[in-house]
Structures are given as structure tokens and as C-alpha cells.
N, C-alpha and C positions, 0 to 999 in steps of 0.2 A: 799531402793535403793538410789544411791546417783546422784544428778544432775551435766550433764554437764553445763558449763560457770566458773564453780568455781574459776579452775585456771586460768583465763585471763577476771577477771569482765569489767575492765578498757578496754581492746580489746574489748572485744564485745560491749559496751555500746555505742563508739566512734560509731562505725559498723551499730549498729542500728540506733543512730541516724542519719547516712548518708543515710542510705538506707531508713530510712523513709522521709526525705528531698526530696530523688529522687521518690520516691513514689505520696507522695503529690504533686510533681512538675508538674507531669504525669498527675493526674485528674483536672477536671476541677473545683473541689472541694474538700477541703481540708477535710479527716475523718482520726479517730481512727481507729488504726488498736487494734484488737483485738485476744488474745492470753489466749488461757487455754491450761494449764500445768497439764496433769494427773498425781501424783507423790506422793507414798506413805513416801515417807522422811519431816516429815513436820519442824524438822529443815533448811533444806537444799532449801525446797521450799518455806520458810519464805524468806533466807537473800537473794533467786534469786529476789523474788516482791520486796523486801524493795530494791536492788541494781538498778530495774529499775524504779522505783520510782524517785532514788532520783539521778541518774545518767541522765534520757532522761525524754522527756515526749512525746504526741500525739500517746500513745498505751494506754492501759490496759492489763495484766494480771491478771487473776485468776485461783486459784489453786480448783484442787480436789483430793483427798487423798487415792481412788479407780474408780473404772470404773461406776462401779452405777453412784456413782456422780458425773460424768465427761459426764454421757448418760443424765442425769438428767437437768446438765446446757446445754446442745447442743441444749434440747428441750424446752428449755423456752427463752434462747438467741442468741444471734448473733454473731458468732468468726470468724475470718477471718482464721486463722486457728489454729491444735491443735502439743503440744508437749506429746510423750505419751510413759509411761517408758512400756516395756513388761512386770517387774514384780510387781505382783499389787496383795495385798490381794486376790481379790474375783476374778482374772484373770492371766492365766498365759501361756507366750508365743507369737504364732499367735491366739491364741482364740482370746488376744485381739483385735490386730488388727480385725480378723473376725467382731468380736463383733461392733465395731464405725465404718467399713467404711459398713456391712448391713443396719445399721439406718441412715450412714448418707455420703450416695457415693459420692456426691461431694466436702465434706471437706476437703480440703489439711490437711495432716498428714503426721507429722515426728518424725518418732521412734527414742525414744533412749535405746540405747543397751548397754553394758558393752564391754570390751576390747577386750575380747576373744570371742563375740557372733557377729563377722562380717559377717556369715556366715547367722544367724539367722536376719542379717537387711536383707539382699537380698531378704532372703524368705518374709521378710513383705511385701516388696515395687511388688515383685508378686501377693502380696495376695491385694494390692491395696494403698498402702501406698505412699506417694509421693517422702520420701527419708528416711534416716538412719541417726543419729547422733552418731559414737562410744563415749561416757565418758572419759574424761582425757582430755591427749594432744595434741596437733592439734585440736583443737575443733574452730578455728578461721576459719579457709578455710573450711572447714564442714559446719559451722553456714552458709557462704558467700553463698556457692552452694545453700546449702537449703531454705533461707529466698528468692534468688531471684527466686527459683523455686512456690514456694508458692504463692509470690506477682503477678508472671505471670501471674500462674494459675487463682488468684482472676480475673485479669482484663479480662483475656477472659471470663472467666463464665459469667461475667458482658455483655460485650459486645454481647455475645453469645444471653443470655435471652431479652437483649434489640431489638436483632435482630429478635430472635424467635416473640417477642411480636409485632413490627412493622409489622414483614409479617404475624402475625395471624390476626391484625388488616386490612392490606389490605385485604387480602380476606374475614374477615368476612364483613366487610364494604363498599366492593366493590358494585356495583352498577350493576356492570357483571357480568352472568352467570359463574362460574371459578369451574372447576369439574376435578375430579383426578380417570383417569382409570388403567386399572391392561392390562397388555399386550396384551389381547385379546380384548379390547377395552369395559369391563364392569366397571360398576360404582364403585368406591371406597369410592368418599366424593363429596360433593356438597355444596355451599356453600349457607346463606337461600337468597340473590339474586336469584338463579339457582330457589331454591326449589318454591320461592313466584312467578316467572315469571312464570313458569315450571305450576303453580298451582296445586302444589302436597301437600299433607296436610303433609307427614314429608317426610325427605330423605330414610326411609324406605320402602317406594312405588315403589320407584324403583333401592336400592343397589342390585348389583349381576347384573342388566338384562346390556343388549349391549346399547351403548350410541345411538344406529338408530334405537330402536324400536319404537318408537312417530313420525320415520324420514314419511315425505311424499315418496311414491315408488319410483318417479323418482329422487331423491337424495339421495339415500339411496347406488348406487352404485359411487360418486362421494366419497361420506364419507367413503366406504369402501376401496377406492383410496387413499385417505387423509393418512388411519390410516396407509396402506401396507408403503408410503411414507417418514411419518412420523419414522416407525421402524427401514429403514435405515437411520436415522437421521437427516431428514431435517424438514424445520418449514415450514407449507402450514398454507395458508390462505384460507376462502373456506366462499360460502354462501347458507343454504337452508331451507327447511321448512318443520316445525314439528307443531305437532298438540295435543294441550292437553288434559287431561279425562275430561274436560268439555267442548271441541269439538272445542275451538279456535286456528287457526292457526296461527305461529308467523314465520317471516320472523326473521332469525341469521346471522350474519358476524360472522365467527369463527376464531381463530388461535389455530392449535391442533401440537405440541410442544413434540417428545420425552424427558423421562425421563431417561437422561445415566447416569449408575453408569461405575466406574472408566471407561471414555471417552472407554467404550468397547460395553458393552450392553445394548439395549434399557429394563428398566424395568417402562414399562404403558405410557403411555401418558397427559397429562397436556391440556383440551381442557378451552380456555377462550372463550364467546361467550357473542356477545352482542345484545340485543334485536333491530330491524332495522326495524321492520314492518311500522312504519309513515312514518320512512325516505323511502321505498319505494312506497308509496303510494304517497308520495308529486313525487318521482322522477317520477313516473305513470303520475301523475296530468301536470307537467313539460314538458314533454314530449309531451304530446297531446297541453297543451300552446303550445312548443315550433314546433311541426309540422303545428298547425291552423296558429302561427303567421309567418313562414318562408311559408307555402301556402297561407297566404290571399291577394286578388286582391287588395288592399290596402298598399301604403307604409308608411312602419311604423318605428319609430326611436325611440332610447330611449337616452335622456341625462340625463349627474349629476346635480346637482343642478345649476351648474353654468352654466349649457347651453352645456358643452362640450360632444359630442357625444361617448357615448361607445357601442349602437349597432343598428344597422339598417336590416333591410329585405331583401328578393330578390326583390322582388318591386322594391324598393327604388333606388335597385342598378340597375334594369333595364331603370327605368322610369328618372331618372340625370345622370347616364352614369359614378358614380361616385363609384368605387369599395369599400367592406367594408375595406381595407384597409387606403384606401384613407381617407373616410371619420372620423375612431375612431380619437379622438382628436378633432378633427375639429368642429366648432362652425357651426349650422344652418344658417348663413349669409353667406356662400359660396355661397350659391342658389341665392342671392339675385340678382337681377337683376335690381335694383334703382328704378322700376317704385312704390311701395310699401311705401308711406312716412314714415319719422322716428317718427312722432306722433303715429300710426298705430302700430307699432313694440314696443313701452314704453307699450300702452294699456297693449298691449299682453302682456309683460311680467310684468305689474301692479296685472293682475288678475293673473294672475297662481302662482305668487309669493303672494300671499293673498289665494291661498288657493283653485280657481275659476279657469272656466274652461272656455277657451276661443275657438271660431269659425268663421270662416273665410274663404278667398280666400286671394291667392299669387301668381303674376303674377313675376313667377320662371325662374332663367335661368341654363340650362343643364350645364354640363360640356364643351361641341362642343361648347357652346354660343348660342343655341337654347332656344328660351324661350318658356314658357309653362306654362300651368296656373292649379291649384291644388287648392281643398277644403282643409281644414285641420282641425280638433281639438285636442286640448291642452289642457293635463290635467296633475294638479302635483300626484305623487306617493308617499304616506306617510307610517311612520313605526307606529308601536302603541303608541306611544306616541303623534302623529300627527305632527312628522317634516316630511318634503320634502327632499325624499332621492334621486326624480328621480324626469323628467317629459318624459312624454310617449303623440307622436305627431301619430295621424291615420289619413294620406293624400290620395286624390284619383286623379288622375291625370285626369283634364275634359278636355284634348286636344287630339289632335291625334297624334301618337308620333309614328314616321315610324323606325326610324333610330336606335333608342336603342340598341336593339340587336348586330345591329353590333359593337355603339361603344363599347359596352362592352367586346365584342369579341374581339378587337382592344387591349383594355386595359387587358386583359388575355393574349392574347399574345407577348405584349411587355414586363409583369411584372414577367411571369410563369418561366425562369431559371436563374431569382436572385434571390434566396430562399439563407436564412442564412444557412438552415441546409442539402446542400451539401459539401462534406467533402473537393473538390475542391476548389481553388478561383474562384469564379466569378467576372469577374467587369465590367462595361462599364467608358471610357475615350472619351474624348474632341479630333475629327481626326485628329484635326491643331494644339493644344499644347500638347497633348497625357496624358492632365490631367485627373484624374481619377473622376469621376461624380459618381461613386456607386463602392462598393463591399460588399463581404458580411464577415461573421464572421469570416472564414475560413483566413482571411489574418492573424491571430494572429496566427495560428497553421503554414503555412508557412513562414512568415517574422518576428514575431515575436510581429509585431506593431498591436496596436485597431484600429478599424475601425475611432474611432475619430483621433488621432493619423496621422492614412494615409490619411484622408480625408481635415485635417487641413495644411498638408505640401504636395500639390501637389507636387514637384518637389520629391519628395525622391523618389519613385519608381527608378527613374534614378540614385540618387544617390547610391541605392543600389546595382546594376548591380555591377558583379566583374569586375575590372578596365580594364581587359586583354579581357573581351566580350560586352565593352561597346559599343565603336564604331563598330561591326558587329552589333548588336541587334539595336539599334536603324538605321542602314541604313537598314535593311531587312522589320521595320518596313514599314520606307518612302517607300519601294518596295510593300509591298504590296497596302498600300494606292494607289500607282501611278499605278497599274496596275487594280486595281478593284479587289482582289483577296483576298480568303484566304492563311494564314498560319499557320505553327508549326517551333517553334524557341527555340531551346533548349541551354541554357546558364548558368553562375553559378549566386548566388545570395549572397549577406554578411547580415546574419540573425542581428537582433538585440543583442543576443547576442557574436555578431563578429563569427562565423561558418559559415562555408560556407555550402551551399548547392545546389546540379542542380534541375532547374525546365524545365519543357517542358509547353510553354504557346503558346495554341492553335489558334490563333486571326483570328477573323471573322467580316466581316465592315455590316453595320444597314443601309439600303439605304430607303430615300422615296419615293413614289409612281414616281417620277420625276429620279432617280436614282442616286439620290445626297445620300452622305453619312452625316450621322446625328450622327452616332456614332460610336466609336472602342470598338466594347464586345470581351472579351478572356475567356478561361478557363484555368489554372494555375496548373497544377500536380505536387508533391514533387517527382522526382526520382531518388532522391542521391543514395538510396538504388538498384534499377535498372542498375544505371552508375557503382555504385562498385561490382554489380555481373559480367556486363562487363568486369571490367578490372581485375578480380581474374581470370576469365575462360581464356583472352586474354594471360595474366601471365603464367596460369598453359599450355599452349597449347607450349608459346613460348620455356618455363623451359622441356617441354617434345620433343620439337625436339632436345633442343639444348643438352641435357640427353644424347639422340642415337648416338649425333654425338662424345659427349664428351666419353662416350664409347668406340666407334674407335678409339679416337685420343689418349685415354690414353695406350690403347693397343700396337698401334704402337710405342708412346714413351717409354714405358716401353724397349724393345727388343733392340733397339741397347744402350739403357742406363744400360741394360744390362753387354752389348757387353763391353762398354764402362768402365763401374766399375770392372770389371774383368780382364782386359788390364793395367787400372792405377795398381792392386793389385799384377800384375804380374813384374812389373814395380818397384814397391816401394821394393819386394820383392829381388831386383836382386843384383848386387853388389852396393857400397855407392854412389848416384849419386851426384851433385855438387846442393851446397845453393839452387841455382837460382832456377835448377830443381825441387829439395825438393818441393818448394813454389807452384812452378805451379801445381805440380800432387796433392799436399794437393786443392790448388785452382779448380783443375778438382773436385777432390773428393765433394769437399764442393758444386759444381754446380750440379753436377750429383746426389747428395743427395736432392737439390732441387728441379732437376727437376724430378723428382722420387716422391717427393713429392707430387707437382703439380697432378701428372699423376694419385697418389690414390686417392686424393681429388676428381679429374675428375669420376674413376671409381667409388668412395662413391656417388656423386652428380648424376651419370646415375644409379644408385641402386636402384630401385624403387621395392624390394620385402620387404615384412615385417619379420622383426625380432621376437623375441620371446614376445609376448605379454601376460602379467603378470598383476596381481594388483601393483603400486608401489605408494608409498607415495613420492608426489612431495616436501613435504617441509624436509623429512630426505634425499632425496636424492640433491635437493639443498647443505646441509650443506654438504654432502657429496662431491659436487663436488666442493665446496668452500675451503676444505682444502688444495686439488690440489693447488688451484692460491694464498692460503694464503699470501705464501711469496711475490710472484711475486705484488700480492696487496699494500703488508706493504713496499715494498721498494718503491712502485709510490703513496705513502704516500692516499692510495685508501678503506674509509671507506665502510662496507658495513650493511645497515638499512633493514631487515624484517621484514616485516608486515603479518605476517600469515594467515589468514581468519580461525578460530577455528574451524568451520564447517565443513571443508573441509577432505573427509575422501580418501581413496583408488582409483585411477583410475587405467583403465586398459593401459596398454601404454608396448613398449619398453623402457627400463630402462636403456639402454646403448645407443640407440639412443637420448633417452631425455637427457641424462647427455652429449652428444657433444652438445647438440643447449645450455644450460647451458653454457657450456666452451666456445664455440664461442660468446656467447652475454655478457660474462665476461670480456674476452678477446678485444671485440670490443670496451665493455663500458672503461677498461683499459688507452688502447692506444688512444680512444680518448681524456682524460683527459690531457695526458701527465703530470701528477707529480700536485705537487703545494699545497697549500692548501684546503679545502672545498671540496675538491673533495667526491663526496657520490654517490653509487649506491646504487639502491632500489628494492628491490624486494614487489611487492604487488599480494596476490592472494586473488580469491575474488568467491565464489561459486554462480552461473547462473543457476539457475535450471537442464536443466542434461548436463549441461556446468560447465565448471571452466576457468578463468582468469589468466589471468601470465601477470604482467605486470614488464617489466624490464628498470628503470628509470635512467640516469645520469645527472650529471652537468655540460657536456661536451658543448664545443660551438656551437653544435647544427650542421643539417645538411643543405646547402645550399636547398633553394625552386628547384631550375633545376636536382640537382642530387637525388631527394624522387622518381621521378618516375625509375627510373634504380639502385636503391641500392639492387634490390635481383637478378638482371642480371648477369650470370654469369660474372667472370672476369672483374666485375667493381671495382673499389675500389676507398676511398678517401685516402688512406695510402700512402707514401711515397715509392721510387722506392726499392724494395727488399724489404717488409717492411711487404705485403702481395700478396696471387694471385687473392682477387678477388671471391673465389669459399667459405667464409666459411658462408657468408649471404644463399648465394644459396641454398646449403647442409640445413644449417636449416630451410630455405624455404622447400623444398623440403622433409624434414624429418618429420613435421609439417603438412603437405599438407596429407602423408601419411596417416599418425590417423585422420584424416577426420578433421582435423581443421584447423587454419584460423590464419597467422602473419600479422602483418601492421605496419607501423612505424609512431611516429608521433613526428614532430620536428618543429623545427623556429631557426635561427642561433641567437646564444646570448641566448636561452631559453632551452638546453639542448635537449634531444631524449629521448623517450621513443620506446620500442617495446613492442606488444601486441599480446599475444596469446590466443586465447580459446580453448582449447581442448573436446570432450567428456570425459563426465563420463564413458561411459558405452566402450571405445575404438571404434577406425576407424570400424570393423566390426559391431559393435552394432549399430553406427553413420548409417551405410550402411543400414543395417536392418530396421531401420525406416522411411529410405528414400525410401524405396520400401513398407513399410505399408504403 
């Protein structure tokens, strides 16, 4: 048989050496690649070795002259992969193939076939072959496919086994119970963690039975929870307790994990379980500590080495008046009340810091400034090694201590609704400079600033006030103060990141028992989103009267415009009238065609039934109504930029309605530009869960801050006189409003306008439907 390469030695040699270059580049270590060539021509597969030989290096090839000996070398060495002719003394055809990939299915192989036997590679590479080399010419682009098909193949096989071997490693070596069930939740594999904890002498004890039959009774229908939960594919965590055939029960923390093949069906489950019996027996132990030490008549305190308090009793907190708040941080010298010399105080802390256990009395002073006198011992708490990781104080208070109670009560209820983790702002402010003395986390979610931040720059609360509700907000404030009184004062605010937003801040004055006020506390609501449901409903109420009336009034002008167009045509029709007249009756014409127009606009804009509601694709019917204004665009020198969103599939809409809000928001972006350069509109769409976005962007100067709240008012306009009516914002409003969604505009003069639509996916009726689910 004769070998391909022959004719183009010099091609492939270059070839290979590149491709092994890029190969060795690839690992992290430079090897031989290895090549056997099955090939009965032992001329031909002489001067192929001898040409890579002396052409490349960092391979080997070796030849064998039939299939025997080609099985022979495969099973004593190592090939990265093989070249292998079909016809072969002792082999002929697909036998051979059969024959090397039976003994050896992961070897990349690549047949070589004869000119006329294209038909016969196909079949190999069915039969399991990696690819086909025809003999002859073209043999260059052939070699190219196949060599990088084979190299591939090496590095995953590689990577594959290295993987396979890390995760047989973890789980044989895991230290956790890790067991693999079959869908009804019986055992499949266990790993010898599982079996040695398990105390089962092999995993044969118990393949086949349900993973809850060792379960104790009362856990046994939580795990049958687990697994139901599990099957629709979720991961539960779970803990209970089972009992082994030598009668010990083990406390588990489980995570039991379906097994989905292609992201469809659960096939068994994945339980890893880790043995937790000490840990709950110390949390047992813990628990009885920690209820004796929160009940004992005794206050007790624990600090860090350095003296700094991390936890104290109810005692404690009864008996100094000093809440656990108050005190974590806090050094045991709070108490002090000076009458206790600082000789007295070194002792103490000489001996506990050596190791000793000090005892005593301490003539203590409360919180209120009450003093009071307390036994106390002191002792350090060591780890196994014998350093001082704590010291732990047990005091007993030998005075008579009437008043506690209430300060404590005091102190609960001055501290109980500054909590950080209300969603609201809280804060309390200074009544005479209205500076802020507390707030809590929540100011970063509504202004934007940390609590450091706001606490560092008293004044900025003020400065953020929007400039046009400064002076109301701060005189309502001086109102309340002057009269003794609560209030609600709703105003906007300018976020850090410059957005505005309204808040509704509820202030309430902190008076002392004298009825002096001590402090300004408020509570601070985000309701930007409440003001703008306002003003869309105020909007849609305004746009529906003024709908009925615009109705009637296009009715009425239609008829004698009528009247009137029929009268000019009658006119123009009659014998030659003179210049002058010409002009006027064309001038009639031309107004009566306007106001005509006006009039449908009006009747479109009071149309409030739905048109034909369809699937349509918003971005073909864009381009579609894009070619309408083509021209009109290229002469006001008017690019226009698509941003697609890929996602974005079918909604259901009017398609002739949608394509006017299109033309009018083209049109408006148009004429705002007026010509010139740079001029760009944008279209960006952008899919919202069962929403979509339409966002339609220019470069135009932007629209004035006073005329954003009347741009979708009937018969507003910023156009020039005859230029427009006014009604085509409205109409799109209005047509929009329809399919259950939502425009708004957003602009700055000098900074261009954007408009912003969302529509349903599912159309206005589907939008409705879920509004009544």
C-alpha cells in the first residue's frame, strides 16, 4: 500500500513542526509526541521515518508492517496516536479498524484510505476512528484537520483522567459520609468515611436497602421530605439521627443534592453527611452554660485579654443600669466611682494577668451615678496551651438597689426604634441646629452617604434638600418645633449619586420629664415610586377627559371643513379665476387640509379601543418604519445607532399602532436636532423579565426643566408656529398607555432627551390578567 505525505515531504514537515511548537506551548511541560504508523509498504514507510527524522524533531515515529504488530506495540508502549492504512496483510477494510479501536478505544486514529475509498473512511470514523486521510493530493489540509483533531483529543483525555482522579480522590479521602442513591433513594456507593462511621463492616450491608432505614422514627419523615424536594431539584440541608448495628446513635448535618442528567431529569441523588454528634452535645453543654449563666443572681462579665468587654449578663445589666449594648467595648473602669485606689486596681490586674485569681470588694457607681458596693472574683480563662484568652468577673451586688429596673426600662426605651436594621431612616437631630446626633444604616440606601459620612458633615442633610423645597422644609420644620407638635413633610432630596428622589420624613420632638425637648427623632420613607404612580394615574385621568372632549371637537370640525373643501373645489372647478384668487383658494385648500388634519389626530388621540393584537417583532418592524423617514433623516444629516438586546423575542402588540409611536418619536427626535453634524438617534431595547424596554435616545438640546411636566398634554408643543399641533406626543402616550405600559421622558437642556417605554411581553390583555391574579 503506498503512503500518504509523499508528495509534499517539505509541506508537512514545516506543519508538523509548527504544530508541535504549538502543542508544547500549550502544556506545562514539554513531551514527545508519539506516532505509529501501521503500513504494509516497507519502502515507503522507511523514507516517511527517515524524512521525520531528519526534517523535525520532538516526536518519534514507529513503523509496523501489519496489524499484529501494530496491536503488539500499542500493548507494551505509549502513542499519542496512530496512523493506519485499511489494507494490511493479516486485515482488511473496517475489520481493521474494529480490530485497534476493540483493544484500544481511546486511541486517536487516523485511517488512511486510497483515492477512490472516500466512502470507506466515512465508514471507519463511524466505526470509531477519529478521522480519514485520502493518499495523494491535498494531503496538506487533511494532515492540518487531523493532527489538530488528535492533539485535542490527547489534552482532554488528559485533563479528563486528571479530573476523574482528583474527584475519586476527594471522595475516597473525604472525611464525610458522601453516598450516591438511585431515585428511590436506595444506596448505590458509599464511600469508606460513610462505611467506617456507619460501622458497617463493607458497603455490602447495606447496597440496595433506603438511605432511612438506621433513620430514628421521628426523622425519617423529614428525609422523606428532603428526598421528594430534592427530585424537583433543589439542594436541602437537613439534620437527624440514625442508629448503627452496634446500637450507637450519631447525630448528621446532611446536604442531599439531585442528580440531573441533561438539566431535565433527576436521576438518584448525591447525600454528603457529616458526622455532628460532639458538636451537639458541646451545643447541649452550651446551652445549659449559657441559660445557668443569663439566670444566675450573680452579675457576670466576660472580657478580652486586654480588659475590653465582649459579654455581660442580665444581672449586670440590671444591677449598673448599663445595657449590653452599651457596655461591649467598654473597659470595667466605667463603673468606677474613684473611691477604690489605683494601687488596688494594678494588684488586680498583677494577679490575673499571672495567671491568679483575684477577690474582692468595689465601691461601684451605676450608670444614674448611684453608687453601690459589689463582691467580685476574677479569674483569667485559658486555652490548652495555657494562654489568657478571656477573664471572666462573677459580682454580687451587697447593696440595696431599688431603682434598676426602671433605669433600665428608661434605657430600652429611649434606644428600641434606632435599630440599623429597619428598612426606614431613623435618626435623632440636635432641636436648635437640627444636627443629626444618630441615624441608622438605612441612610446609604436612601441618600446614598455611610453613616460615617453623614455623621462627619452635620450640615449636609440640608445641603441636600432639592433647592426649590429648601426653604418650605426647613420653615415647617421651625413650625413644628414652635408649636410642640408632630409632623409629615414630604419633599425631594438630590441622592449622592445626583438623582433625585421624594421622601416623606415623619418628625416627632423627645421631651423630658419637664417638657423641654431634648431631641428631633424622624422617620424618613423612600416614595419616589409612590409620587410617580401619582402622577401617571393624574396623567392618564387628565389625557381621558381631555380624549371625550377632543372627540367632540374633532367631529364638529370635520363638517363644515367639509363644507368648506367642497365649496373651494367647486370654485377652482368654475371658469379661470384671476392670480390673486388662484393663491387664496390653493391657501384655503392648504388650511382646510390642516385643519382636517388636526381634527384626525384629535379623533386618533380620543380612540381608546384596541386594534389588532398580534405577535410582532419590535426590532424588524423598527427597521421597517425606518425606511419611511430614510430620506427625510439623510437630508437633516440624521444618523441612526441600534442596539438590539439579542434576547428579545415576539411580543404581542398592535403593529400599526406601534409603528405611529415609532414615526412620531423619529419625527420629534428629527426636528429636534435641526440638521448639522453629530447629530445620532438611538434606539436601545433591553428585555425586563416579562417586560421589554424601548429606549429612544437624541443629541438634540435637550428639553427645558418647566416644559417635562406638560410634554405629553395635549396640544403642547415646543415647535415652532405651524410646525406642529401638539397632539403627536399625546397619541403616543395614549397608544402606549393602551398595552398596559408605561412612557416617560428624560432630558436636561444641553444633554439631549431620551424617551422610555416598557411594554408587556405578554400584551395590554395578558398585562390585565395578572393584574387581577
Amino acid at each position: 500500500m503506498g503512503v500518504l505525505f509523499l508528495h509534499t515531504p517539505y509541506c508537512f514537515m514545516k506543519f508538523l513542526k509548527t504544530k508541535m511548537k504549538n502543542f508544547e506551548n500549550q502544556n506545562t511541560q514539554s513531551e514527545t509526541i508519539r506516532i505509529l504508523l501501521v503500513e504494509d509498504e516497507p519502502d515507503q514507510a522507511y523514507l516517511l521515518t527517515e524524512q521525520f527524522r531528519i526534517e523535525s524533531g520532538g516526536y518519534e515515529l514507529e513503523w509496523a508492517d501489519c496489524l499484529a504488530k501494530g496491536l503488539e506495540l500499542l500493548e507494551i508502549k505509549k502513542f499519542d496516536f496512530v496512523f493506519l492504512d485499511l489494507q494490511l496483510p493479516d486485515s482488511k477494510g473496517l475489520d481493521t479498524v474494529d480490530s485497534l479501536v476493540e483493544q484500544f478505544p481511546l486511541m486517536p486514529v487516523i485511517v488512511l484510505t486510497a483515492l477512490n475509498d472516500e466512502g470507506l473512511g466515512l465508514e471507519a470514523i463511524k466505526k470509531g476512528a477519529q478521522d480519514f486521510i485520502i493518499k495523494g493530493g491535498g494531503v496538506f489540509k487533511q494532515l492540518s484537520r487531523s493532527l489538530n483533531y488528535a492533539i485535542v483529543r490527547k489534552k482532554l483525555e488528559s485533563k479528563l483522567q486528571q479530573s476523574e482522579k482528583r474527584f475519586k480522590n476527594l471522595v475516597v479521602y473525604s472525611t464525610d459520609s458522601i453516598a450516591q442513591l438511585d431515585s428511590q433513594g436506595r444506596f448505590l456507593y458509599m464511600n469508606p468515611s460513610g462505611i467506617k462511621i456507619n460501622e458497617l463492616d463493607s458497603f455490602e450491608d447495606i447496597e440496595g436497602r433506603e438511605c432511612f432505614f438506621n433513620v430514628r422514627e421521628e426523622f425519617k419523615g423529614t428525609l422523606r421530605e428532603s428526598l421528594a424536594k430534592a427530585e424537583k431539584g433543589e439542594r436541602i440541608l437537613l439534620e437527624y439521627i440514625s442508629r448503627t448495628p452496634r446500637g450507637k446513635e450519631i447525630w448528621w448535618e446532611a446536604v442531599v443534592s439531585p442528580n440531573i442528567e441533561d438539566k431535565i431529569d433527576t436521576e438518584g441523588f448525591t447525600m454528603i453527611s457529616r458526622e455532628i454528634t460532639e458538636r451537639k452535645k458541646a451545643e447541649e453543654q452550651v446551652k445549659k452554660l449559657s441559660v445557668a449563666v443569663e439566670q444566675s443572681p450573680a452579675a457576670i462579665i466576660i472580657t478580652d485579654p486586654d480588659g475590653n468587654i465582649e459579654y455581660v449578663n442580665r444581672k449586670f445589666v440590671r444591677v449598673t443600669g448599663y445595657s449590653l449594648e452599651e457596655a461591649l467595648g467598654q473597659n470595667p473602669r466605667i463603673l468606677k466611682s474613684g473611691e477604690t485606689s489605683p494601687e488596688e486596681y494594678k494588684r488586680l490586674w498583677d494577679v490575673i494577668t499571672s495567671g491568679g485569681e483575684w477577690r474582692g470588694e468595689f465601691h461601684n457607681k451605676k450608670k444614674n451615678g448611684e453608687l453601690f458596693w459589689e463582691s467580685a472574683v476574677i479569674s483569667p480563662i485559658k486555652n490548652q496551651m495555657g494562654g489568657i484568652i478571656h477573664f471572666l468577673g462573677v459580682k454580687e451586688d451587697i447593696t440595696e438597689r431599688k431603682r434598676a429596673d426602671e433605669a433600665l426600662r428608661q434605657s430600652e426605651v429611649k434606644y428600641k426604634n434606632l435599630t440599623d436594621n429597619l428598612k426606614p431612616l431613623i435618626y435623632r437631630a440636635n432641636p436648635k441646629t437640627f444636627h443629626p446626633t444618630y441615624v441608622n444604616k438605612s441612610v446609604k440606601d436612601i441618600y446614598g452617604y455611610t453613616k460615617n459620612e453623614w455623621l462627619d458633615n452635620p450640615d449636609l442633610w440640608e445641603d441636600l434638600i432639592f433647592s426649590e423645597d429648601k426653604e418650605r422644609v426647613i420653615w415647617e420644620i421651625e413650625e413644628t418645633i414652635g408649636k410642640l407638635d408632630n409632623a409629615i413633610i414630604k419633599y425631594r432630596i438630590i441622592r449622592k449619586d445626583k438623582s433625585i428622589r421624594w421622601v416623606e420624613d415623619n418628625i416627632s420632638l423627645e421631651k423630658d420629664q419637664n417638657g423641654k425637648i431634648v431631641s428631633l427623632n424622624g422617620v424618613v420613607y423612600d416614595i419616589t415610586e409612590k409620587i410617580l404612580s401619582e402622577e401617571i394615574l393624574r396623567r392618564s385621568e387628565k389625557l381621558a377627559s381631555l380624549g371625550t372632549l377632543s372627540a367632540g371637537v374633532a367631529h364638529e370640525i370635520l363638517n363644515p371643513l367639509n363644507i368648506i373643501n367642497a365649496l373651494v373645489q367647486m370654485m377652482k372647478r368654475k371658469s379661470p379665476a384671476p392670480e390673486d384668487l388662484k393663491k387664496n383658494l390653493e391657501e384655503i385648500m392648504s388650511q382646510v387640509s390642516r385643519a382636517a388634519k388636526i381634527a384626525d389626530n384629535l379623533r386618533m388621540f380620543a380612540r381608546k379601543k384596541e386594534g389588532e393584537i398580534k405577535p410582532v417583532d419590535l426590532h424588524a418592524l423598527f427597521d421597517k418604519t425606518l425606511i419611511l423617514l430614510e430620506h427625510d433623516l439623510n437630508l437633516e444629516n440624521v444618523q441612526v445607532e441600534k442596539l438590539y438586546d439579542k434576547d428579545l423575542s415576539l411580543i404581542k402588540a398592535d403593529e400599526d399602532h406601534l409603528s405611529q409611536v415609532f414615526l412620531n418619536l423619529l419625527n420629534n427626535a428629527k426636528d429636534a436636532m435641526q440638521g448639522g453634524a453629530g447629530n445620532i438617534v438611538t434606539l436601545r431595547t433591553k428585555v425586563l423579565e416579562d417586560e421589554v424596554e424601548i429606549r429612544f435616545s437624541d443629541t438634540g438640546p435637550g428639553i427645558p426643566e418647566e416644559f417635562l411636566e406638560k410634554i405629553f398634554d395635549p396640544f403642547f408643543t415646543t415647535k415652532g408656529p405651524g410646525k406642529g399641533t401638539g397632539l403627536g406626543l399625546s397619541i403616543t402616550h395614549s397608544i402606549i398607555e393602551n398595552h398596559g405600559g408605561t412612557l416617560r421622558v428624560e432630558s436636561a437642556e444641553g444633554k439631549g432627551t431620551t424617551f422610555v417605554i416598557t411594554l408587556p411581553v405578554g400584551g395590554s390583555k395578558e398585562k390585565e390578567r395578572k393584574s387581577r391574579e
